[in-house]
C-alpha positions in Angstrom: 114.2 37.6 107.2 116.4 35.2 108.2 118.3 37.2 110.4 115.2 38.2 112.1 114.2 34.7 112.9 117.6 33.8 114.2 117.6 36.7 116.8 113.9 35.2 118.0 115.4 31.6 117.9 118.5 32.8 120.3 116.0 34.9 122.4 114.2 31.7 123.4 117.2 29.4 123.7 117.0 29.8 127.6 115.2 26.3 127.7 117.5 23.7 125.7 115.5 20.7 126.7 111.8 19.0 127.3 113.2 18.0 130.5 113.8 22.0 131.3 110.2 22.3 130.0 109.1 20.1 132.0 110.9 21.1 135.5 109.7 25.2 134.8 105.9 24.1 134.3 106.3 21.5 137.1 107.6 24.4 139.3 105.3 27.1 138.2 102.2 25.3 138.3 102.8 23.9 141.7 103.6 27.7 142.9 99.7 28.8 141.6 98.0 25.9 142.2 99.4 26.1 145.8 99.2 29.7 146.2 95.2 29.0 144.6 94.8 26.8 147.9 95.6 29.7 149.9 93.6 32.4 148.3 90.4 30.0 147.8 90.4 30.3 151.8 91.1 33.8 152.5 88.4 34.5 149.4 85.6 31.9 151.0 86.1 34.0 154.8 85.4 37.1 152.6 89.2 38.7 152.9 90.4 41.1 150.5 93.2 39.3 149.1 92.1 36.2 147.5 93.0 33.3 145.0 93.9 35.6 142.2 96.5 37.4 144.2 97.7 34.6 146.3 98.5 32.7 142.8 100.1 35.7 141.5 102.1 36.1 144.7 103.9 32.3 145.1 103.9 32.0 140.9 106.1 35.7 141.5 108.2 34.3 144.1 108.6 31.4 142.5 109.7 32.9 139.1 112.4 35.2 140.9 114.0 32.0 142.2 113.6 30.0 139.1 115.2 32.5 136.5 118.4 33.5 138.2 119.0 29.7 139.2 118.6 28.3 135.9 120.4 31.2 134.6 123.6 30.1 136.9 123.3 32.4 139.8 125.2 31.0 142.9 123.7 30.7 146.4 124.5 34.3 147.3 122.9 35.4 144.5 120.4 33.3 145.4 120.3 34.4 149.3 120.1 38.6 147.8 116.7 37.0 145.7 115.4 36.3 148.1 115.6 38.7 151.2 114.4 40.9 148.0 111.2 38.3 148.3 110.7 38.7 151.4 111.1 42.6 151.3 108.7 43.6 148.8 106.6 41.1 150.0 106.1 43.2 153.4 105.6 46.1 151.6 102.7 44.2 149.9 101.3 43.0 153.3 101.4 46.7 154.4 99.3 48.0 152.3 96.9 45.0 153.8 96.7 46.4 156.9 94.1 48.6 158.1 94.0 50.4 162.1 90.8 51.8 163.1 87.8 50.4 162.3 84.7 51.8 163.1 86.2 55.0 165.3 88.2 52.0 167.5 92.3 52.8 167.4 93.1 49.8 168.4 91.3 47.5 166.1 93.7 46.2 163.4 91.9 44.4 160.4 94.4 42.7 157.5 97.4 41.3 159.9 96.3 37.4 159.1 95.8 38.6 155.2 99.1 40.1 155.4 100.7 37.0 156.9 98.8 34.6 154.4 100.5 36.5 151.4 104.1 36.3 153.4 103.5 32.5 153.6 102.1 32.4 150.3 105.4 33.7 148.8 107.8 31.3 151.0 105.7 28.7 149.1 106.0 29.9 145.9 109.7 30.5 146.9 110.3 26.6 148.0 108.3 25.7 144.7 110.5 27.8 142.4 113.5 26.6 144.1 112.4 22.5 143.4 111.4 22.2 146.7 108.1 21.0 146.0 107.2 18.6 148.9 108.5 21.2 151.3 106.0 23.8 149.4 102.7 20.8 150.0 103.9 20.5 153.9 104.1 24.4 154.3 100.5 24.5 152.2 98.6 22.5 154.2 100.6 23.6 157.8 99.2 27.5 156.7 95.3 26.2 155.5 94.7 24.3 159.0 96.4 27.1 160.7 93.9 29.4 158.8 90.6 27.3 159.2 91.0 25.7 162.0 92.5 28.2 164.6 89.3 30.6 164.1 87.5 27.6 165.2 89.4 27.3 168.4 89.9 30.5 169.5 86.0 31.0 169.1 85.4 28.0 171.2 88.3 29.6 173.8 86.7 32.7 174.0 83.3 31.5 174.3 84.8 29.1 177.3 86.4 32.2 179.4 82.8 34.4 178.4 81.2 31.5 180.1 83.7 32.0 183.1 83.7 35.2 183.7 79.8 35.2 184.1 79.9 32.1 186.0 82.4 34.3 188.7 80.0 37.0 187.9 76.6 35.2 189.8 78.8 34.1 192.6 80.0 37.5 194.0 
């Protein structure tokens, strides 16, 4: 029995300290509670991907940069994590994507879904990596991008609409 519990005691020995506790939840928690921003949004528009996937998504990012770096890894190890990130990551947004809705060819539904979840995991990234202030800046950059650009292309469009009948009466 003894024997037993000393293999589980040197399975868990990857955290030596509270202070190591204390940095992985800090870094962790930060990834989902940022990446729960990001999917509260894209879930109160209706979108398909929503907070429980954007958590996932920057806690998954943020866990394949936290392992390998407090396991040692240098900065090209790092560097491979990471364009591995961003790979499967597009794979991910892919399968967001839809063309053709409704008999139309041309209509693409998804891309800004598919971008959220690509942004979502270069914060989780920057949050794994103890970049958390950079990870808050990028978070609130990408949710007034989301909600307010909507806004302001509506009001655009509805401005030029409002042109084009305007040079409509005169001819």
């Amino acid at each position: 029995m003894e024997n037993v519990w000393a293999a589980v005691t040197a399975e868990f020995a990857d955290i030596t300290d509270e202070q190591e506790v204390a940095r992985i939840l800090v870094r962790l928690m930060m990834a989902a509670v940022l990446g729960a921003v990001l999917g509260f949004e894209r879930e109160h528009r209706g979108k398909s991907a929503g907070v429980r996937t954007h958590m996932l998504v920057s806690l998954g990012a943020a866990l394949f940069v936290l392992a390998p770096s407090m396991a040692g890894a240098d900065e090209q190890a790092l560097s491979r994590v990471i364009q591995g990130i961003v790979a499967g990551i597009g794979f991910l947004g892919a399968g967001t994507i839809l063309k053709g809705n409704g008999g139309d060819p041309s209509h693409v539904k998804g891309l800004t879904t598919a971008a959220g979840l690509w942004m979502t995991a270069a914060i989780g990234t920057a949050a794994g990596m103890g970049r958390e202030a950079t990870a808050l800046i990028s978070t609130l950059l990408a949710l007034l991008v989301l909600s307010s650009m909507p806004a302001l292309v509506e009001r655009m469009g509805g401005e030029q609409e409002e042109k084009k009948k305007e040079e409509g009466t005169k001819h």
